[in-house]
N, C-alpha and C positions, 0 to 999 in steps of 0.2 A: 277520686276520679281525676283531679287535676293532678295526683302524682302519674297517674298513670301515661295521659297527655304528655308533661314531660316527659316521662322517658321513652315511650314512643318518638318525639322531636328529638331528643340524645342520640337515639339507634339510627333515626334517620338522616341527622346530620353526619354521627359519625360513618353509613352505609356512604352518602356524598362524598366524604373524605378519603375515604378509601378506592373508590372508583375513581372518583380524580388524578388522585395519586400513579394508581393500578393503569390508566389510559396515557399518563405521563409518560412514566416508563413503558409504555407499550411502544409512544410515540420514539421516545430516546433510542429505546433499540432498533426498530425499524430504521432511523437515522442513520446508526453504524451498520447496519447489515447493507443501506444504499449506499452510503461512502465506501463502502469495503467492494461494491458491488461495480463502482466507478474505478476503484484501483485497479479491479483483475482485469476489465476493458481495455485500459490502458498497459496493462504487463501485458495484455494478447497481443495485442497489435504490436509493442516490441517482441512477443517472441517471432514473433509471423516477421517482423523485417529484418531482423538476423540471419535468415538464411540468404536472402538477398543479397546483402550488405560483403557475406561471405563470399558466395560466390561470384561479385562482381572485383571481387579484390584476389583470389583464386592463381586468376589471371596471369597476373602482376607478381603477386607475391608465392614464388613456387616452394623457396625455402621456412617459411613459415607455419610449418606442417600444425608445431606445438601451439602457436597461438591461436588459430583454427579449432583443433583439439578440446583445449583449454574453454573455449566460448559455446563450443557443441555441447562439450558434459555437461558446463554449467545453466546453461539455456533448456538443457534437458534435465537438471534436479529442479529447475524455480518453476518447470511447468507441471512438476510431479507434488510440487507442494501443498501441502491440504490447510493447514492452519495460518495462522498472522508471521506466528515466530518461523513458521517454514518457512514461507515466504521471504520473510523480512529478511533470514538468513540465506537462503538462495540467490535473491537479487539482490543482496550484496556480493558475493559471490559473481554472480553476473558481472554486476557495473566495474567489478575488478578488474573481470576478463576484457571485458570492452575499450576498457582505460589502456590498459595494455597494447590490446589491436589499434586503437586511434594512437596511439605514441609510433606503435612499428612503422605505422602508413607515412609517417613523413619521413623515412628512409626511401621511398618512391614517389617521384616526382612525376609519374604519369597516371600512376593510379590518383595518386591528389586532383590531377586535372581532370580528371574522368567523369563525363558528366553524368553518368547514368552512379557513380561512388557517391558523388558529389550531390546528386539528389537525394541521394538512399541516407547518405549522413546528415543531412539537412532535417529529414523526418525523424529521424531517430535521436537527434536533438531535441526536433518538436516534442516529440514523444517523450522522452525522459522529464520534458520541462512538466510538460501531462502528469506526471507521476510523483513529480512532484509536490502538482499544486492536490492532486487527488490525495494524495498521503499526508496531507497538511488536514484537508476537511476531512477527512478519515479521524486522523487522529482529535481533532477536536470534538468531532461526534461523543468518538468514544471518553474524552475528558467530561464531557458534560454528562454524559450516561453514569458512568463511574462514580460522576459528582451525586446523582441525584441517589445511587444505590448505595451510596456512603454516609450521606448525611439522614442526620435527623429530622423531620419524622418518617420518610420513607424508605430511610433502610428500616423499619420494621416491617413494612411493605411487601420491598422486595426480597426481606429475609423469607416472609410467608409465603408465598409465590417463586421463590429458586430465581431470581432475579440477580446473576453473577457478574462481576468485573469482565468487562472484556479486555480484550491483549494492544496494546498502542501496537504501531506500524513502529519501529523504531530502528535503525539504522547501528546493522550489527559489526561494520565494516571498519576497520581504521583506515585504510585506503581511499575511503568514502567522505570520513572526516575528515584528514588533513587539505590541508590548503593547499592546490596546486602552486606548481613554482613554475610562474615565465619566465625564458631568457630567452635576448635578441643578440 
């Protein structure tokens, strides 16, 4: 009778262990699925100020048909994107295009003064710096998800349960890494 005791308290401790574990990861991924959920908030709102931004430089800049071009398609595959690595590679893609147009614009010295340009770039700094910090807690999410579905004892866990690696936000761009170069 008292084997029996114990292994009932066995089953039921290890039933505790498992739902712990099983709520953990419930919790973890939730986490990336709300970090990932705060990233594309912040990619809407720069795709949404990109057409602004364009046409308020339009204007100004008539010869610049291609760099226009260039920021349209690319604005239109990173809103078309489904997955992390879509994304990640689209809007790098993007921030290339964009590096680009902010370099052309100091060829014009009235579009720079332009306060309605000048607003529009102001946000759209804001906004990247947003994308930043989202793609930071984004990625850390999913570092600590990954952790718990890696390590032992709940990646047996999450083996049992389909509980998979998620993808980092990772920055696909070499234009994106190197280090800008000033000169005065």
């Amino acid at each position: 009778m008292t084997a029996l005791w114990i292994l009932i308290a066995i089953i039921v401790l290890l039933a505790i262990f498992i739902i712990g574990i099983y709520n953990g990861l419930i919790q973890l991924r939730n986490q990336v699925d709300n970090a990932w959920s705060q990233i594309d908030v912040q990619l809407k709102r720069r795709h949404d100020l990109i057409p602004n931004l364009i046409e308020t430089a339009k204007g100004y800049m008539q010869h610049e048909r291609g760099t226009f071009e260039a920021i349209t398609n690319a604005r239109s595959q990173a809103m078309q994107a489904h997955s992390v690595g879509e994304s990640a590679k689209a809007e790098g893609h993007l921030t290339e295009a964009l590096s680009k147009f902010l370099l052309t614009v100091e060829n014009y010295p009235d579009l720079k003064a332009n306060t309605n340009f000048l607003s529009l770039q102001e946000e759209l700094s804001s906004t990247e710096n947003k994308i930043s910090f989202s793609r930071q807690a984004y990625n850390d999410s999913v570092l600590m998800f990954n952790n718990k579905v890696q390590m032992f004892p709940s990646n047996i866990i999450a083996g049992m349960f389909s509980f998979g690696k998620k993808e980092f936000f990772e920055i696909d761009n070499a234009a994106e890494r190197a280090v800008p170069k000033v000169q005065f």
